[in-house]
VORO-972195 format. One record per residue: residue number from 1; x, y, z of N, C-alpha, C, O in turn. Coordinates in steps of 0.1 Angstrom, whole numbers, always signed. Example, Ala and Ser with C-alpha at 12.3 -4.5 7.8 and 13.67 -1.06 7.14 Angstrom:
BEGIN
num:neast:nnorth:nup:caeast:canorth:caup:ceast:cnorth:cup:oeast:onorth:oup
1:+132:-57:+78:+123:-45:+78:+132:-33:+78:+142:-33:+85
2:+128:-22:+71:+137:-11:+71:+129:+0:+79:+134:+11:+80
END
This chain:
BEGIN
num:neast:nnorth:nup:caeast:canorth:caup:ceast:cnorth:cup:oeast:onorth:oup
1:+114:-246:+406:+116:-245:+392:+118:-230:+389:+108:-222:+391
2:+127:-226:+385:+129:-214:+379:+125:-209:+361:+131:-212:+351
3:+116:-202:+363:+110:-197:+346:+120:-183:+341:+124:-173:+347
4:+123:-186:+330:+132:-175:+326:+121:-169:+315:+114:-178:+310
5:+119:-154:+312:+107:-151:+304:+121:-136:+292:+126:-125:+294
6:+122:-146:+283:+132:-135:+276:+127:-126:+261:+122:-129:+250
7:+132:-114:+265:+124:-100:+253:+135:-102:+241:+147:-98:+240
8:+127:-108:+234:+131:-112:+221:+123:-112:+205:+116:-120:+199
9:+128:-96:+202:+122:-90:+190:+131:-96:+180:+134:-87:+171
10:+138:-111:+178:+146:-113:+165:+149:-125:+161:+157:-129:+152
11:+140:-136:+172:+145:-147:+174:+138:-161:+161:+127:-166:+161
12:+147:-163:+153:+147:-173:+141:+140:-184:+150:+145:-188:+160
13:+127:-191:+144:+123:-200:+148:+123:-213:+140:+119:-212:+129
14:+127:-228:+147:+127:-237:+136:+112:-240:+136:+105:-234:+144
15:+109:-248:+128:+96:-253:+121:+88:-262:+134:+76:-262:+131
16:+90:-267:+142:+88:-268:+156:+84:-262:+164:+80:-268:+175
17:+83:-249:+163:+82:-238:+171:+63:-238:+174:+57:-242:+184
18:+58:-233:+162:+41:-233:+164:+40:-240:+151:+49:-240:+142
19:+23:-246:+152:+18:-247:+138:+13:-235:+128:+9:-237:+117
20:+15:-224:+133:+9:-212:+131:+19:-199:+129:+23:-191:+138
21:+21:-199:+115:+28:-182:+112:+36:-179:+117:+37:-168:+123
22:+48:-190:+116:+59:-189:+121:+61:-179:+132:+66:-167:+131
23:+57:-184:+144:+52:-176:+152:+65:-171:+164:+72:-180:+169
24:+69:-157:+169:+73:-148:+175:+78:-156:+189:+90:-158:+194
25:+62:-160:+194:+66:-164:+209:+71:-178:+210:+73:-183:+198
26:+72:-185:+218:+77:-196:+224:+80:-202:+235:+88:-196:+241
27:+77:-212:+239:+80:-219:+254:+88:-232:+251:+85:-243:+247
28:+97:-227:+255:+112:-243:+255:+109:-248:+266:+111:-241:+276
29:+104:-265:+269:+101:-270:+281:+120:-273:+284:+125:-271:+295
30:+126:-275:+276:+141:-282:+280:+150:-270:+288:+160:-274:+295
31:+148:-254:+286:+152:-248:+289:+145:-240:+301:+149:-231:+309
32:+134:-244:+301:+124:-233:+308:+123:-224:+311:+124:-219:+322
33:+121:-216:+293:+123:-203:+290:+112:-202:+280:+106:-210:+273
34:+113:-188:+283:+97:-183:+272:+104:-172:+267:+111:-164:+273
35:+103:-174:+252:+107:-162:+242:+94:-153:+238:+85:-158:+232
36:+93:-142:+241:+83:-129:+238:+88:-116:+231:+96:-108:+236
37:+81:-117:+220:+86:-101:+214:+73:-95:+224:+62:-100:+226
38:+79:-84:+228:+65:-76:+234:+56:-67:+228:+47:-61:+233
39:+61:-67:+215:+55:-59:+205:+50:-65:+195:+46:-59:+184
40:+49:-77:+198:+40:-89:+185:+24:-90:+191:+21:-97:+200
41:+18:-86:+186:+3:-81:+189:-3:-93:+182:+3:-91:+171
42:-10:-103:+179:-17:-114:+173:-29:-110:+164:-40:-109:+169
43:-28:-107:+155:-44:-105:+146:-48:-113:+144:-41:-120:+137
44:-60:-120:+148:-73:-127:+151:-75:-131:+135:-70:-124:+126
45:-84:-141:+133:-85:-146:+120:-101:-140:+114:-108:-145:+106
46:-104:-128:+120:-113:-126:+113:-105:-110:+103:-110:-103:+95
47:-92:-110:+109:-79:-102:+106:-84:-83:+105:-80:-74:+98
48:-92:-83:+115:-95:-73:+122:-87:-68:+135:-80:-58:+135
49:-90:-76:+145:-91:-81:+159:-74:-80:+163:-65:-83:+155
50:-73:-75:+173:-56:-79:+170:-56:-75:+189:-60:-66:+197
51:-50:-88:+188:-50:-93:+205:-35:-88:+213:-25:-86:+206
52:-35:-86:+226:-23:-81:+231:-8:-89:+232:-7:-102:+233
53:+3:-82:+233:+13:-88:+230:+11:-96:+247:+10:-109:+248
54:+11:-92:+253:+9:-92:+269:-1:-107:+272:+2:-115:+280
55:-12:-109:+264:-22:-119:+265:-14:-130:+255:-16:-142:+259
56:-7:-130:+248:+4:-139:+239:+14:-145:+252:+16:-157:+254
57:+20:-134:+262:+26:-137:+275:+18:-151:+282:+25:-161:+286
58:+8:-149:+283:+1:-150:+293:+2:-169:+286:+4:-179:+291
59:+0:-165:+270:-5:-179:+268:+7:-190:+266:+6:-202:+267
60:+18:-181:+264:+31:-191:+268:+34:-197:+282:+38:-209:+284
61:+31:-184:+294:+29:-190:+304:+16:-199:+307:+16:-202:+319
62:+11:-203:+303:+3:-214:+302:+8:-227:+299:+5:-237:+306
63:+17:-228:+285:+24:-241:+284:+33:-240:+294:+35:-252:+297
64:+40:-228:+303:+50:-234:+318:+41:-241:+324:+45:-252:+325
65:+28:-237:+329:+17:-244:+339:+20:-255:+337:+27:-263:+344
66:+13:-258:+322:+13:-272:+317:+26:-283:+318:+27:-295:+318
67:+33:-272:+319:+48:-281:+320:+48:-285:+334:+48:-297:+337
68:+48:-278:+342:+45:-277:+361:+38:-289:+364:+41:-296:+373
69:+29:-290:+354:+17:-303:+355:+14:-314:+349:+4:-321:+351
70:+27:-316:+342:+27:-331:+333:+21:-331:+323:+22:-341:+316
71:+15:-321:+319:+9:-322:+303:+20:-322:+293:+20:-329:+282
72:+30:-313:+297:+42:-313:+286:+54:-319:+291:+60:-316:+301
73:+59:-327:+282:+70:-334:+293:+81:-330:+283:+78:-330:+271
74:+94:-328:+289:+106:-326:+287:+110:-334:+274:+99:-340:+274
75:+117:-339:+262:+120:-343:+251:+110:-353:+248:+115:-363:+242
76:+99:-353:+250:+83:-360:+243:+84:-354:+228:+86:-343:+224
77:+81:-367:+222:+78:-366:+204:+63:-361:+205:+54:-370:+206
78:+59:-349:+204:+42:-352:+201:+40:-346:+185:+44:-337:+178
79:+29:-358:+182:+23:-358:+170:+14:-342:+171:+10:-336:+180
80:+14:-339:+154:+4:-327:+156:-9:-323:+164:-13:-312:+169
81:-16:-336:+162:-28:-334:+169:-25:-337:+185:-34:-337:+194
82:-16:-338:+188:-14:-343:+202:-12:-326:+207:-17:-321:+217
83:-1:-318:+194:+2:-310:+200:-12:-297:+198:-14:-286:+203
84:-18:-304:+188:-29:-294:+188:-42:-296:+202:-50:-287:+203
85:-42:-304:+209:-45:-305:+219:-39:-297:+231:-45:-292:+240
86:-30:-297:+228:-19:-292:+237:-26:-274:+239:-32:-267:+247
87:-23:-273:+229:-26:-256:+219:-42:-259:+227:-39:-260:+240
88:-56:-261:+224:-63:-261:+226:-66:-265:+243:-77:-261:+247
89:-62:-268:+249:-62:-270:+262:-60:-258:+270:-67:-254:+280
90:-46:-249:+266:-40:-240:+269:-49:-227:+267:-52:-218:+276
91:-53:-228:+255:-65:-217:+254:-78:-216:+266:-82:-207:+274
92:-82:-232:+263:-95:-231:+275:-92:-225:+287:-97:-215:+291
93:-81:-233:+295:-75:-230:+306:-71:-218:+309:-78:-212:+317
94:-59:-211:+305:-56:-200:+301:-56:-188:+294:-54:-178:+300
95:-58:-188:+284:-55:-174:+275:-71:-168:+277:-74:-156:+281
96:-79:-179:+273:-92:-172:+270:-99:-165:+282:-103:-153:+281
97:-101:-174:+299:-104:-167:+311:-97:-156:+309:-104:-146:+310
98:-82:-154:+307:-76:-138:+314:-82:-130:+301:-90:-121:+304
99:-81:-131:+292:-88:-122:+278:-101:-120:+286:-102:-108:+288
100:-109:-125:+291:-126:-120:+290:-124:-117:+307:-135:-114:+313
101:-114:-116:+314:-113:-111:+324:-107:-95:+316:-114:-85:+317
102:-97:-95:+310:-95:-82:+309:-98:-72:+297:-93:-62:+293
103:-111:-82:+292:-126:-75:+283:-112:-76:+268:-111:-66:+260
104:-104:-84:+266:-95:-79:+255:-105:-92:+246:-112:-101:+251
105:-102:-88:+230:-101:-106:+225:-97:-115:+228:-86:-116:+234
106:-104:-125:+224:-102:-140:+223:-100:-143:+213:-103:-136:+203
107:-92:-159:+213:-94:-163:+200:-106:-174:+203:-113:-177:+213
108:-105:-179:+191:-121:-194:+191:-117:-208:+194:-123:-216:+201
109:-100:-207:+184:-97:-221:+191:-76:-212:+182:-73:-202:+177
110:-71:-223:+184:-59:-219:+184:-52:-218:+166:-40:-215:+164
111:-60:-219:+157:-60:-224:+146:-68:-207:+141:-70:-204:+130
112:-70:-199:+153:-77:-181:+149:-67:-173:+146:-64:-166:+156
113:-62:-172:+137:-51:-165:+139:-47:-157:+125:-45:-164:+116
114:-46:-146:+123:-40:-148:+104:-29:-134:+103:-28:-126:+94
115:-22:-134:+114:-7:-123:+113:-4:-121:+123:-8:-128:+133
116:+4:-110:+123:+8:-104:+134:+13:-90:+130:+20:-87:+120
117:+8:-79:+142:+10:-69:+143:+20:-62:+149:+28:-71:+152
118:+27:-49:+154:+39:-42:+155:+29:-33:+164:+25:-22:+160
119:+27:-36:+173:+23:-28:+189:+32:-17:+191:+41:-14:+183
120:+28:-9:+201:+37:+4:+206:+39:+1:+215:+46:+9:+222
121:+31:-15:+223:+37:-13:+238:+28:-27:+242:+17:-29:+237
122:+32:-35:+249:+26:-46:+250:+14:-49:+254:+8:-60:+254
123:+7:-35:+259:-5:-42:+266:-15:-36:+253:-27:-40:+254
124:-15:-29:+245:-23:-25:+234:-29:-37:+229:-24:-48:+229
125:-45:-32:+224:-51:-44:+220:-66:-38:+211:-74:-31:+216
126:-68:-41:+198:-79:-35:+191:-84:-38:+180:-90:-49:+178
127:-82:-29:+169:-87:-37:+157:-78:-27:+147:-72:-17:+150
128:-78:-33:+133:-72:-21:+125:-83:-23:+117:-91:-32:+115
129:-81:-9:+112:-90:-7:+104:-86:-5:+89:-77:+3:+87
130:-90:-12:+79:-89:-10:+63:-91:+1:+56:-88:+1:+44
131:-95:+12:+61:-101:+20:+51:-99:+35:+59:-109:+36:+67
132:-95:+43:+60:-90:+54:+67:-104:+65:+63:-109:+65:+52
133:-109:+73:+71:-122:+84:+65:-120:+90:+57:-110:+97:+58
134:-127:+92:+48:-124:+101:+31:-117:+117:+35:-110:+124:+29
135:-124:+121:+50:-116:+134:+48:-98:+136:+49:-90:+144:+46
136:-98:+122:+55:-82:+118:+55:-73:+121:+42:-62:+125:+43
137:-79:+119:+32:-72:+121:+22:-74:+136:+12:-68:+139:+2
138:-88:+143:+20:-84:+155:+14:-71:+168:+15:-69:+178:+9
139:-61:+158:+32:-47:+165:+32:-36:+156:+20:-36:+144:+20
140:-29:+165:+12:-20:+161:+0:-13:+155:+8:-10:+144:+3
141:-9:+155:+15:+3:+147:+26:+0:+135:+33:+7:+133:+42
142:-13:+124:+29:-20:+117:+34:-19:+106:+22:-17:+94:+21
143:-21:+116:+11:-19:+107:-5:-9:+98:-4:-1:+99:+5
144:-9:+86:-14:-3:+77:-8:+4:+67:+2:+13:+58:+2
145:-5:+74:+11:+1:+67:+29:-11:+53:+28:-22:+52:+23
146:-3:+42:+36:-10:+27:+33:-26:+34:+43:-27:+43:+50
147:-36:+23:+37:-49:+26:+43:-53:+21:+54:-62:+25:+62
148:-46:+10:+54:-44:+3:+73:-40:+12:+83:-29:+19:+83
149:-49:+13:+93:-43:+17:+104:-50:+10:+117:-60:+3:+116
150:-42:+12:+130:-50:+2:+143:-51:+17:+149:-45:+28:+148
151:-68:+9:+160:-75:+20:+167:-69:+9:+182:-73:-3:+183
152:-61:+16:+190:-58:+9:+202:-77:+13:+209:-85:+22:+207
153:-77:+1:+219:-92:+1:+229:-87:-4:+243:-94:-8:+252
154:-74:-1:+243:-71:-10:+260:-74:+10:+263:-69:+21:+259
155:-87:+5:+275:-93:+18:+287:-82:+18:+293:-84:+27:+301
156:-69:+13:+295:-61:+16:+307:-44:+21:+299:-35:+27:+304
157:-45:+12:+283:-27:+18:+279:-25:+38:+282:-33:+47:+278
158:-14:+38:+288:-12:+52:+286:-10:+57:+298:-1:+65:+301
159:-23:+49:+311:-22:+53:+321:-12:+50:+330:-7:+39:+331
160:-8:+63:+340:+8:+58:+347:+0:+56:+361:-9:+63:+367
161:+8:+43:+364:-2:+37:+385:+10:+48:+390:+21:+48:+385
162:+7:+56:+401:+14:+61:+412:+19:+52:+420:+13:+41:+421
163:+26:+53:+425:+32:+40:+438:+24:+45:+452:+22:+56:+457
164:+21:+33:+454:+15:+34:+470:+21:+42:+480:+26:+36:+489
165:+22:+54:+481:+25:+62:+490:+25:+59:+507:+30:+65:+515
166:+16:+47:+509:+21:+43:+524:+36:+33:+523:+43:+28:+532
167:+37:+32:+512:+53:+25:+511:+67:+31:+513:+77:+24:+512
END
């Protein structure tokens, strides 16, 4: 089986797509392709929390598994709750082990969710913050700038791996 995984920062989704916020990513079992903006970061429903675009990867590749495995079958009618099972399966199995393996958020169940963020790079992952420190605005050039901002927490974005030099 061949998975095609395509970077897709523009892609119109129909109402089929997720139950959830007209959502960015996607996994077409008919095509066996995964659509990923890599810069769509997930903010968590406590709408702090904002999970990696890279861990959203992960959880589309999860519906391929599932496809690999008979859970999702090719032009199947599934009812919401069938498909919310689906959603909910995928989490247990996938998204949530690799998140608490790579110490990022989780969500609770698939229904955690309340936006999406504009990453600088896919593997970023953290929280934003509402309210910027008051000395922030004692520069004039700070005045009127929005009060949201994100504090990235991935210990590793930034860092460059050397290539194995016995190679």
């Amino acid at each position: 089986m061949t998975l095609w995984i395509v970077k897709d920062e523009s892609r119109i989704h129909d109402k089929n797509t997720s139950l959830i916020l007209g959502v960015y990513d996607a996994y077409d079992e008919a095509t066996r392709t995964i659509f990923w903006d890599p810069y769509a970061g997930l903010i968590l429903g406590d709408g702090v929390s904002v999970m990696s675009a890279s861990l959203c990867l992960a959880h589309e590749m999860g519906h391929a598994a599932q496809h690999l495995d008979g859970v999702i079958v090719n032009g199947a009618k599934y009812t919401k709750k069938q498909i919310l099972e689906i959603e909910e399966s995928n989490l247990r199995m996938y998204e949530i082990p690799i998140a608490k393996e790579l110490g990022e958020f989780a969500r609770r169940n698939y229904g955690d969710a309340s936006g999406w963020y504009k990453m600088a790079n896919p593997i970023q992952w953290g929280v934003l913050h509402t309210v910027r420190p008051a000395w922030h605005y004692l520069n004039p050039f700070n005045w009127g700038k929005p009060s949201k901002y994100f504090e990235n927490l991935n210990p590793n974005n930034g860092v460059k791996i050397r290539p194995n030099p016995s190679f």
